[in-house]
ZAMARGU-4260 file (C-alpha; in steps of 0.2 Angstrom, whole numbers, plus 5000, padded with zeros to 4 digits):
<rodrens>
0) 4968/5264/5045 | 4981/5250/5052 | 4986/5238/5039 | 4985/5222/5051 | 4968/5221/5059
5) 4966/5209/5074 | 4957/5194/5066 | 4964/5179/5061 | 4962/5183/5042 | 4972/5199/5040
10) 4984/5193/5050 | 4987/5178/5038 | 4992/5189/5025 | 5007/5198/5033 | 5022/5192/5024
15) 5038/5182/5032 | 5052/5196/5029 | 5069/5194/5016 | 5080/5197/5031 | 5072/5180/5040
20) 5072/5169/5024 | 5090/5174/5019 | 5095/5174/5039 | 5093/5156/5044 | 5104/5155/5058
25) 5102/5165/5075 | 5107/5166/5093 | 5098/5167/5110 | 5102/5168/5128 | 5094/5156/5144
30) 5101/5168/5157 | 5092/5175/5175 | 5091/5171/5192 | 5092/5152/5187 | 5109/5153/5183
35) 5114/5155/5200 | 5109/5139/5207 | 5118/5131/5190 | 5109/5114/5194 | 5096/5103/5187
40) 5090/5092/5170 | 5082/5111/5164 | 5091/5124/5174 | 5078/5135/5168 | 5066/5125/5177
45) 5074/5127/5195 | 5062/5141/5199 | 5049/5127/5199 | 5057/5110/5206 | 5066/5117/5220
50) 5049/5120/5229 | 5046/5101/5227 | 5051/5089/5240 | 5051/5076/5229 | 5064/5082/5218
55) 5082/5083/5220 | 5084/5103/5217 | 5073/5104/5233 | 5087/5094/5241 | 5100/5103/5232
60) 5093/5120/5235 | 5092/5116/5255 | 5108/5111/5254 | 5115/5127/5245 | 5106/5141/5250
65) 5093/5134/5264 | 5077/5125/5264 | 5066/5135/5252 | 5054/5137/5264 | 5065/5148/5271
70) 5076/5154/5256 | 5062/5157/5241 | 5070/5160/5224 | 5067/5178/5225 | 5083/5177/5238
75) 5092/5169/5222 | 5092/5187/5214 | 5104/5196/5222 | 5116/5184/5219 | 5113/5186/5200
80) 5128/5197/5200 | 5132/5200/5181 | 5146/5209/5187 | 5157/5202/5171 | 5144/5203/5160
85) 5149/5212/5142 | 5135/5216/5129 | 5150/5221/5115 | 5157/5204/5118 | 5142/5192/5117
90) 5139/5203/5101 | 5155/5199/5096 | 5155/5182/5100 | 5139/5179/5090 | 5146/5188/5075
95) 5159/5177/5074 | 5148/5161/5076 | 5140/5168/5058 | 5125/5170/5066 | 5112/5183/5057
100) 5100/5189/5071 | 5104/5186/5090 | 5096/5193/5107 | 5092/5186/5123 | 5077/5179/5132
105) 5068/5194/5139 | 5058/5184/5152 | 5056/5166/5156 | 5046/5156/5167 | 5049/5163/5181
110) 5042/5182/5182 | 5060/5191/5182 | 5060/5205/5166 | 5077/5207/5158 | 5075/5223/5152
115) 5070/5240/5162 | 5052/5237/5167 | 5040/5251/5173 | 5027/5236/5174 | 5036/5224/5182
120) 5047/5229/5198 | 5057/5213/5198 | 5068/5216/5185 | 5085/5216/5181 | 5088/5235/5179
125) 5084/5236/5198 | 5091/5223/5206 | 5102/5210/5203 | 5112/5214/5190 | 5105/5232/5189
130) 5110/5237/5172 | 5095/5233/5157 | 5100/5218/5148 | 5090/5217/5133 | 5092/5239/5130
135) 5112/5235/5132 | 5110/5218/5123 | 5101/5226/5106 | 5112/5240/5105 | 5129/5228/5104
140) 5118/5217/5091 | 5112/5229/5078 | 5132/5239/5081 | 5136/5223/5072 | 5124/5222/5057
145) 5114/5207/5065 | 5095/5209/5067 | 5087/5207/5085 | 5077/5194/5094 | 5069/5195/5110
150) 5062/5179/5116 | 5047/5177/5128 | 5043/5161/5139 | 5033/5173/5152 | 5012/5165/5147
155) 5018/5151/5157 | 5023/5160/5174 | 5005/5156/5179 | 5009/5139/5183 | 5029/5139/5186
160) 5027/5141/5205 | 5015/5131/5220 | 5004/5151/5225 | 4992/5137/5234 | 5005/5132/5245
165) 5004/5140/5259 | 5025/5135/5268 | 5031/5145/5254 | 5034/5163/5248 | 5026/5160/5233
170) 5009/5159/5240 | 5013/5176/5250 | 5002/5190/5238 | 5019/5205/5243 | 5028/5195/5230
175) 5014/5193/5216 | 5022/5202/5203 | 5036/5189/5204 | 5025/5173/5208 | 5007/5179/5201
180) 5000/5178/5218 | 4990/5166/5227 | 4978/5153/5216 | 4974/5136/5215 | 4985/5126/5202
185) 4971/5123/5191 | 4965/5140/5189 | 4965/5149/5172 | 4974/5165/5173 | 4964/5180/5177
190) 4963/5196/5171 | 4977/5205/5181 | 4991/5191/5172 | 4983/5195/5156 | 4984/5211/5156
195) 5003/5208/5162 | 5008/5199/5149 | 5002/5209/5134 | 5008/5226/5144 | 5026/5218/5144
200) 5027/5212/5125 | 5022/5230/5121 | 5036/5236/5134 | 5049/5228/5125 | 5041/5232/5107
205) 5041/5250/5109 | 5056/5252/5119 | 5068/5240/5110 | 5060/5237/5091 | 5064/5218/5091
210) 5064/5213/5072 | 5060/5195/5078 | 5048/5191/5092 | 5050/5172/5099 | 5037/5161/5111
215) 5038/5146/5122 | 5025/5134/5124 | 5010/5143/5134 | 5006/5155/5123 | 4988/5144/5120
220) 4986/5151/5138 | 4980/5169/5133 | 4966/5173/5129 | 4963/5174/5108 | 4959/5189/5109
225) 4973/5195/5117 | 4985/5186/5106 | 4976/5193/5088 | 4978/5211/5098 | 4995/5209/5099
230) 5001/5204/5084 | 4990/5216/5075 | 5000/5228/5087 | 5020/5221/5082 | 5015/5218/5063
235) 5009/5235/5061 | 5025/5243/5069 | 5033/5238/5051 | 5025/5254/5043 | 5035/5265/5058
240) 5050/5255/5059 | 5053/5254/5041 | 5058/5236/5042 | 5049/5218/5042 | 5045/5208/5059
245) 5042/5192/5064 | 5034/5182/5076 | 5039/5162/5079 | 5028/5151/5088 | 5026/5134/5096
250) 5019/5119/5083 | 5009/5107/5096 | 5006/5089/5094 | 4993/5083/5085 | 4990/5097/5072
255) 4987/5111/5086 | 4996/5129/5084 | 4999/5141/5098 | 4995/5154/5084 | 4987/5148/5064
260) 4997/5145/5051 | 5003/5159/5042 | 5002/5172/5056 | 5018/5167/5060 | 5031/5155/5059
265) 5030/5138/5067 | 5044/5133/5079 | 5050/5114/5086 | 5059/5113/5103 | 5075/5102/5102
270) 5068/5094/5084 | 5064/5094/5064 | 5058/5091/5050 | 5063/5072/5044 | 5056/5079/5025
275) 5057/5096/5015 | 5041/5107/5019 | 5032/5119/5009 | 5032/5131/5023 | 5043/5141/5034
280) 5052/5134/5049 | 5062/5138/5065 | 5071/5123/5077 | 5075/5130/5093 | 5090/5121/5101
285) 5107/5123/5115 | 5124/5122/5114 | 5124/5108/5130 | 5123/5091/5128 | 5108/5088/5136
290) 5095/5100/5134 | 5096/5110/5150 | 5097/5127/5141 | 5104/5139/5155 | 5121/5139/5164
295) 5121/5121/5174 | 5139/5116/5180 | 5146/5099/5169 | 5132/5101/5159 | 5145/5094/5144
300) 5144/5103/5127 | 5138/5097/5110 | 5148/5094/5094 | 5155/5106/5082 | 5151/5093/5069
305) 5134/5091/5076 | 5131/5109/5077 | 5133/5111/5059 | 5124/5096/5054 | 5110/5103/5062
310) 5109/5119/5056 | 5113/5110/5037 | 5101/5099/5039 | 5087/5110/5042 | 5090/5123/5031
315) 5090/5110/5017 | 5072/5107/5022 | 5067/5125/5023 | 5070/5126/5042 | 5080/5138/5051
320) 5091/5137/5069 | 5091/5147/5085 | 5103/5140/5095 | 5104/5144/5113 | 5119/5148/5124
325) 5117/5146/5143 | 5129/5162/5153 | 5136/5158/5171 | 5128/5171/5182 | 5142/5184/5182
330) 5140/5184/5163 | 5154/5177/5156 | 5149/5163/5142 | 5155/5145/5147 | 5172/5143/5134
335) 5169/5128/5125 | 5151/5136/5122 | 5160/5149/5114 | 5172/5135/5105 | 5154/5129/5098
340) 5149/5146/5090 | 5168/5151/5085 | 5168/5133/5077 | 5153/5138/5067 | 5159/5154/5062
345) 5174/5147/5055 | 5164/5134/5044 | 5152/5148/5039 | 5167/5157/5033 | 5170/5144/5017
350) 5152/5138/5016 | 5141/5151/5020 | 5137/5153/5002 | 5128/5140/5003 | 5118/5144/5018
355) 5115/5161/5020 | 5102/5168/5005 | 5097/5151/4999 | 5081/5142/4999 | 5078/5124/4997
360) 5080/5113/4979 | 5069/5100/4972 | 5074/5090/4985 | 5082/5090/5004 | 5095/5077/5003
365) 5100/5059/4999 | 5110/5045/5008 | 5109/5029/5021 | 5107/5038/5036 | 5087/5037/5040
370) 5077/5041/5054 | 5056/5043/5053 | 5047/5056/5062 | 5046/5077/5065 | 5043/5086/5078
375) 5046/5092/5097 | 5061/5086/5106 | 5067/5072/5090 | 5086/5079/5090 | 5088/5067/5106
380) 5086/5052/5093 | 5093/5061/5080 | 5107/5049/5070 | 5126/5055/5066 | 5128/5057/5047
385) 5141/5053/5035 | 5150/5058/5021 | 5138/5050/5008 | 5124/5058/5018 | 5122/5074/5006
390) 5108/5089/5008 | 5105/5101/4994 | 5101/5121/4993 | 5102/5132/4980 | 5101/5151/4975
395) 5101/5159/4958 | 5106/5149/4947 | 5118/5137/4957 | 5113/5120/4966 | 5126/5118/4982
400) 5128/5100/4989 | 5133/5098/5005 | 5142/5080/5011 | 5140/5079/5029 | 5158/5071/5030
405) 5172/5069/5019 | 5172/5061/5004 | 5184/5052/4996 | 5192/5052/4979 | 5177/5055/4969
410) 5158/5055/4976 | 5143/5052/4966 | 5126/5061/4969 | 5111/5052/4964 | 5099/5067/4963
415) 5112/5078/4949 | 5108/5066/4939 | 5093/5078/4932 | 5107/5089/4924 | 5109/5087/4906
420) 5129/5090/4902 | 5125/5106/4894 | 5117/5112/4908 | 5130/5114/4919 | 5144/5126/4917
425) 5157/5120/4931 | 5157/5110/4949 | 5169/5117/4962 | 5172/5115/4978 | 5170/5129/4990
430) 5184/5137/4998 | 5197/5126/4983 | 5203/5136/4968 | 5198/5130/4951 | 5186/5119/4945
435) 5184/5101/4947 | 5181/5086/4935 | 5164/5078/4933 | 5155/5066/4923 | 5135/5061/4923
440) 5131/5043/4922 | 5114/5033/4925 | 5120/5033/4944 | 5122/5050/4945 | 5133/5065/4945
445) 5151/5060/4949 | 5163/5072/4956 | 5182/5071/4956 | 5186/5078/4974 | 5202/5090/4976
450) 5216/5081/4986 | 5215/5097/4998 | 5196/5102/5005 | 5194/5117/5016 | 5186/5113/5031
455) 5181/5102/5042 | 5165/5093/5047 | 5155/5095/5030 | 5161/5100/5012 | 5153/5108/4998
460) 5151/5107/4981 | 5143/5120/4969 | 5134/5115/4952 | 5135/5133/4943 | 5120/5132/4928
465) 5124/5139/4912 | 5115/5155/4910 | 5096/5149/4901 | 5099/5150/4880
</rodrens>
């Protein structure tokens, strides 16, 4: 008999692997057909916008390629080359970013399958690119010791394109396993889709053993029933695969869930936590400036500094980051994208310690910098730290504090004052020789800081315990 049963209550006991809890940093790709068109506020939401009149990627797509009544997006596949694409160096690149699981989205919105389908003929093993992406894509990733993720956005296909309209191609029923075929907008998806998108999670499960399984908003479109079939499906793979999965899903306003808690793990898009949680949690986030997740030309690029704020910050609150990278359409990765990861990597080099492994302390944090509210798409009004902005982690018997700046001299910690002075055994510095100098006073724990940190962007300090007597 299976372990996992398709209800609601047995799948509430399966257990968030060690791998994810220790991982807390990953990497995924927004690339397809979108890329080629490199245009728009969402680049991965082309597919739907240029067949509206109203937006400018109608005008921009008539422009570029031809009015799309003429020129559908299916004619933007065979100019998704990939003809520079490189599965070893992406893997490399995201190994060097310090990132633990990577992978790429294995559909989005708009019906195109990167891997090789045999359920879906539009996919990018026959055309376009022609080679399998996500086969190529897990093979460079697990070569290089990181777990991998496949990503699916594909529950919401059903309402990326106008099928009642009758001027263009996506009404046409030849092109249904692209578009979904003709239906009215407000139509629930039938049978045919539903069947569709289960057949393709478990084309990608059995041909591809994704240790991690992550899904866009839509997923309240399928029918419960098919949802509880397939995670009863993926969780029980573990028993074969010898190795723990996990799925991430959408956390809705209002106290809705995509899936129940504790059958998965709750994901925000582009947001946070303000406080520490009790429970799990993944932020989904991009590398541009502005949220527009694939390939758009002069998209502009985030921080190095902000990057790893983010990714500090969350983990302090028992959160985890996926950060996306959007490829051009031939498959190279943008180079200051690459600057972003590479300047990750190189601050996970001295303070991954305090990262990697750890789980959250008593408490998440102390400082001036405030800012109320969680959830969805919050990182927009997200404020820039400072260096008497500090989060906590810890693991065995070390607490890490982490300034999001640079102190100065000396930097006193408010919540280290819970420490007793034979409690601790020494404060360093991470990435300093020696030990450093500290004191505990009413205000806190103060810490005389080396001349010379390591680093940039944010510095730790490390509280080793004395072993328990």
């Amino acid at each position: 008999m299976s372990r996992y049963q398709p209800t609601w209550s047995s799948l509430a006991t399966h257990p968030t692997p060690r791998w994810f809890l220790d991982a807390k940093f990953g990497i995924y790709t927004h690339w397809g057909p979108y890329s080629v068109a490199a245009y728009g506020t969402n680049g991965t939401w082309y597919p739907k916008q240029m067949y509206n009149p109203e937006r400018p990627e109608y005008r921009y797509h008539s422009e570029t390629f031809g009015p799309p009544e003429q020129v559908g997006y299916k004619e933007l596949i065979g100019r998704f080359t990939a003809d520079k694409f490189d599965a070893d160096e992406w893997a490399d690149l995201f190994a060097a970013s310090g990132a633990r699981f990577a992978g790429p989205v294995a559909e989005h919105h708009d019906g195109f399958s990167m891997w090789d389908s045999k359920i879906n003929p539009w996919n990018a093993a026959r055309m376009g690119p022609r080679r399998d992406v996500t086969g190529e894509l897990a093979k460079a990733i697990r070569d290089r010791g990181m777990k991998f993720a496949a990503t699916f956005h594909h529950a919401q296909n059903w309402y990326m394109f106008p099928t009642d309209d009758q001027r263009y191609d996506c009404a046409d029923p030849r092109y249904r396993d692209l578009y979904t075929g003709p239906h009215a907008a407000d139509a629930r998806p039938d049978e045919w889709f539903l069947d569709r998108w289960e057949g393709k999670l478990y084309e990608v499960i059995d041909g591809y053993r994704p240790d991690l399984i992550w899904f866009d908003f839509g997923l309240g479109f399928i029918r419960e029933q098919r949802r509880k079939r397939f995670l009863a499906y993926y969780y029980n793979k573990e028993r074969e695969w010898g190795s723990g999965v996990v799925v991430t899903f959408k956390e809705l306003p209002k106290g809705w869930f995509n899936l129940p808690p504790m059958t998965g793990v709750a994901d925000l898009e582009l947001g946070r936590m303000w406080e520490l949680t009790n429970h799990v949690w993944l932020t989904d986030t991009t590398v541009d400036a502005h949220g527009v997740w694939s390939y758009v030309k002069d998209a502009g690029y985030k921080s190095e500094e902000r990057l790893i704020h983010n990714l500090v910050d969350r983990v302090s609150k028992n959160g985890h980051l996926l950060l996306n990278v959007g490829p051009r359409p031939d498959g190279t990765i943008p180079e200051q994208a690459a600057d972003c990861l590479r300047g990750m990597g190189r601050w996970l080099e001295i303070n991954g310690e305090a990262i990697f492994g750890t789980t959250p302390w008593v408490s998440f944090g102390e400082g001036p910098t405030k800012h109320e509210g969680s959830g969805h798409f919050t990182e927009k009004s997200e404020p820039r730290f400072t260096a008497e902005d500090i989060r906590f982690t810890t693991r065995d018997d070390a607490v890490y504090a982490i300034c999001l700046g640079r102190p100065g001299d000396a930097i006193t910690i408010q919540a280290l004052r819970v420490f007793y002075e034979d409690e601790v055994a020494d404060v360093t510095a991470l990435g300093v020789p020696g030990t450093l100098k500290w004191r505990r006073t009413d205000a806190g724990m103060t810490i005389d800081v080396p001349s010379r940190l390591r680093g940039e962007h944010a510095f730790t300090f490390k509280v080793q315990l004395a072993p328990a007597s």
